[in-house]
C-alpha positions in Angstrom: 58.9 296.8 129.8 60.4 299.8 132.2 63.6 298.1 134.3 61.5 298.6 137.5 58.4 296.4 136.7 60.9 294.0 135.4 62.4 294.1 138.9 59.4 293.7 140.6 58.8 290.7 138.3 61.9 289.1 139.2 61.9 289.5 143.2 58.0 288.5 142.8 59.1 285.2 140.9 62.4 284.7 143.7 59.7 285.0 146.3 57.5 282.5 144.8 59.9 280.3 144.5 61.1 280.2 148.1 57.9 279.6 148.8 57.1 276.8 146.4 60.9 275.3 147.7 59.9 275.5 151.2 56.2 274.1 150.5 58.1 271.0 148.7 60.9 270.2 151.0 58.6 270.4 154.4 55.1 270.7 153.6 52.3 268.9 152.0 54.7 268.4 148.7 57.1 266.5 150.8 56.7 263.8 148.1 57.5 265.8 145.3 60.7 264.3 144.2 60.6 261.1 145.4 58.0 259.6 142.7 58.0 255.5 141.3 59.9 256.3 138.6 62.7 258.7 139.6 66.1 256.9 139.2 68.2 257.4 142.9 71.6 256.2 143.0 73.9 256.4 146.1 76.8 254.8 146.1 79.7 255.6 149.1 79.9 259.2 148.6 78.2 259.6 145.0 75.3 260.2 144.5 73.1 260.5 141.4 69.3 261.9 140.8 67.4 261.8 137.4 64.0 263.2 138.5 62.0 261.3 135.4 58.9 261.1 136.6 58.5 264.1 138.6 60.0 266.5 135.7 57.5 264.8 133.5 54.5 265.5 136.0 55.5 269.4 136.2 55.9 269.8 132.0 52.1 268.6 131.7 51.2 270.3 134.7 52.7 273.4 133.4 51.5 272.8 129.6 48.0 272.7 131.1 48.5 275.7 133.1 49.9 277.6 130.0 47.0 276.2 127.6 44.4 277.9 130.1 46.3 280.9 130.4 46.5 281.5 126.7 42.8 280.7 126.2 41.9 283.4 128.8 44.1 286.2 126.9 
């Protein structure tokens, strides 16, 4: 891989994933993050995240995505 389609590959994935954080923090993925299951803790000034759930969600999600992928290479 030539250094300029692999920088076009990384500003492509930085781009996508502005748009996948803004999608998630005000759009219809608002609840992405805040699953049952995803331990919260806030105590005073601390506090503490374990996404459980969610990261859970986006390994099959991604698995399945992969799987399809592969089969169509």
């Amino acid at each position: 891989m030539d250094p300029r389609s692999l920088g076009i590959l990384v500003a492509a994935l930085g781009i996508a994933l502005v748009v996948i954080g803004g999608l998630i923090s005000l759009g219809p993925f608002s609840w992405f993050g805040r699953l049952p299951g995803d331990i919260r803790i806030e105590t005073g000034s601390t506090r503490i995240y374990i996404p459980v759930t969610t990261m859970l969600l986006l390994s099959v999600v991604l698995s399945l995505l992969g799987a399809i992928f592969r089969r169509f290479q």
